[in-house]
C-alpha positions in Angstrom: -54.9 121.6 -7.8 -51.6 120.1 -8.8 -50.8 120.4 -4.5 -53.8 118.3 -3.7 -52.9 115.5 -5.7 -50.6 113.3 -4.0 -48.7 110.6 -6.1 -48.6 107.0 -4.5 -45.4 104.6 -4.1 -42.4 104.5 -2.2 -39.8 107.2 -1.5 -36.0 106.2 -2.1 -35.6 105.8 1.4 -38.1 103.3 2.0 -37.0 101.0 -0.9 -33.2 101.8 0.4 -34.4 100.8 4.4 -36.2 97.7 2.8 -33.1 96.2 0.9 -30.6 96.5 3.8 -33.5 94.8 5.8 -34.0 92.0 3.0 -30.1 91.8 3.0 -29.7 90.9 6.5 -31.9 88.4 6.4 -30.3 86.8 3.1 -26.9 86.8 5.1 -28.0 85.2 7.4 -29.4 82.5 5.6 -26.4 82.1 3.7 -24.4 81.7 7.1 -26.7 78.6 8.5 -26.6 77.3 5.0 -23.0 77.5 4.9 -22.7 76.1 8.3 -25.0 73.0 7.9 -23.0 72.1 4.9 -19.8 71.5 6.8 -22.1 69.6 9.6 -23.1 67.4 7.2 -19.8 66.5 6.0 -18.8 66.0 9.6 -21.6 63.8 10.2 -21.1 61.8 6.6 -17.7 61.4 7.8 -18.0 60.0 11.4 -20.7 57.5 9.7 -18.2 56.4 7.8 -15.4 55.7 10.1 -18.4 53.9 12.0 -18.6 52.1 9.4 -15.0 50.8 9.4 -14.6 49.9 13.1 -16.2 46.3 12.1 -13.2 45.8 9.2 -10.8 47.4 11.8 -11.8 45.6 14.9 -11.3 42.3 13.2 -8.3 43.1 11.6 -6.8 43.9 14.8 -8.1 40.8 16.5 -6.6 38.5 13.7 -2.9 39.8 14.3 -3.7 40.3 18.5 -4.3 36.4 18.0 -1.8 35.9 15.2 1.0 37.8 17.8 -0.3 35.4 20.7 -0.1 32.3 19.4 2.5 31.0 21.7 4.5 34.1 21.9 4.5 36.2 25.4 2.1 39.2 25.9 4.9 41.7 25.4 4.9 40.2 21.4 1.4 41.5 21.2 2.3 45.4 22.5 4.8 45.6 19.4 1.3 46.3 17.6 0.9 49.5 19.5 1.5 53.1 18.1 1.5 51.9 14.7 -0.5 52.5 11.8 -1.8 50.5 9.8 -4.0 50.4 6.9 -7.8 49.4 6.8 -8.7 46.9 5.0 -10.3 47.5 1.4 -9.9 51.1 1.6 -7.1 53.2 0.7 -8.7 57.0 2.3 -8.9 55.1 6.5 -5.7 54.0 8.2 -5.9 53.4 11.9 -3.7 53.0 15.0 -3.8 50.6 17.8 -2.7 50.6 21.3 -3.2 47.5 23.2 -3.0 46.8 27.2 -4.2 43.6 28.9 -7.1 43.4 30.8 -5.8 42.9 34.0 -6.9 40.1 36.5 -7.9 37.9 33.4 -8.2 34.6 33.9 -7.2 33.3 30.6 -4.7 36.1 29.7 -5.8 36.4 26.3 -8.2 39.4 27.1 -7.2 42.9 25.9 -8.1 46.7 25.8 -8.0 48.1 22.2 -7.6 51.8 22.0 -8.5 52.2 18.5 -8.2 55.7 16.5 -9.2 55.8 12.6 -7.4 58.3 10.5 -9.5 59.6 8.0 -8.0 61.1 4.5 -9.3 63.8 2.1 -7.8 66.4 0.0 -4.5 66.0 1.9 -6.3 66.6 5.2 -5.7 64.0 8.1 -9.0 63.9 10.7 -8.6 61.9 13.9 -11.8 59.9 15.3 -10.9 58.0 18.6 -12.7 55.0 19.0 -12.2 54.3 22.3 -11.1 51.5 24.2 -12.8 47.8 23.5 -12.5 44.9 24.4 -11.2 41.8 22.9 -10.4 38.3 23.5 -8.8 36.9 20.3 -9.7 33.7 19.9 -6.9 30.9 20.1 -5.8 28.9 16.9 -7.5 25.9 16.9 -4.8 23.9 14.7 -1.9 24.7 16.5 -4.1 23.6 19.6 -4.9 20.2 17.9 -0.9 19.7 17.1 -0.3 20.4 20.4 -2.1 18.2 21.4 -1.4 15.6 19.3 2.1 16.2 19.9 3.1 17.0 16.5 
């Protein structure tokens, strides 16, 4: 009688087969987890260097037109290559590199090859921003004294 009777539940095996399964899976879980956490930061990061290409653009702008004012184009290129840092925030520096847009009628008009430079825990992260335009706008007082011959 005691051979008839057959005892439910799962053999060693079966449990053993089951958990390797279950492990898999976990692992990979953990990996996409793992991986969209450093997409994230990537993606937090790049929105905010986005964010500073409106403080950066206009900071450039103010010294392209501050290096202009009556000074030769080749006073604006000094600005090239070097880095400077953005306004208001001490973890973004950027670098500039400018070159005239050529067959411009005013000769104020430049292209802006701006790359931000983004700090944390001692890393450095490059974004290039591409080129841009811009035409700094001329200083209106030193127009006027001209003008007025003062």
């Amino acid at each position: 009688m005691n051979a008839a009777v057959r005892q439910a539940g799962f053999t060693l095996i079966e449990i053993l087969v089951a958990m390797g399964i279950l492990l898999m899976g976990m692992t990979g879980i953990f990996a996409v987890f793992a991986a969209s956490l450093a997409l994230q930061k990537e993606a937090t990061e790049r929105f905010d260097v986005s964010m500073q290409l409106s403080a950066v653009m206009a900071q450039v702008q103010g010294d392209l037109a501050a290096s202009l004012d009556g000074k030769s184009a080749g006073d604006a290129t000094r600005l090239s290559g070097q880095r400077f840092p953005v306004p208001d925030n001490p973890n973004y520096s950027y670098r500039v590199w400018l070159e005239p847009i050529p067959d411009d009628p005013s000769g104020r008009g430049w292209f802006c090859r701006i790359e931000i430079i983004a700090k944390s825990r001692g890393d450095e992260r490059v974004y290039d921003m591409g080129y841009r335009p811009i035409i700094p706008e001329p200083d209106n007082d030193a127009r006027i004294r001209k003008l007025l011959g003062q």
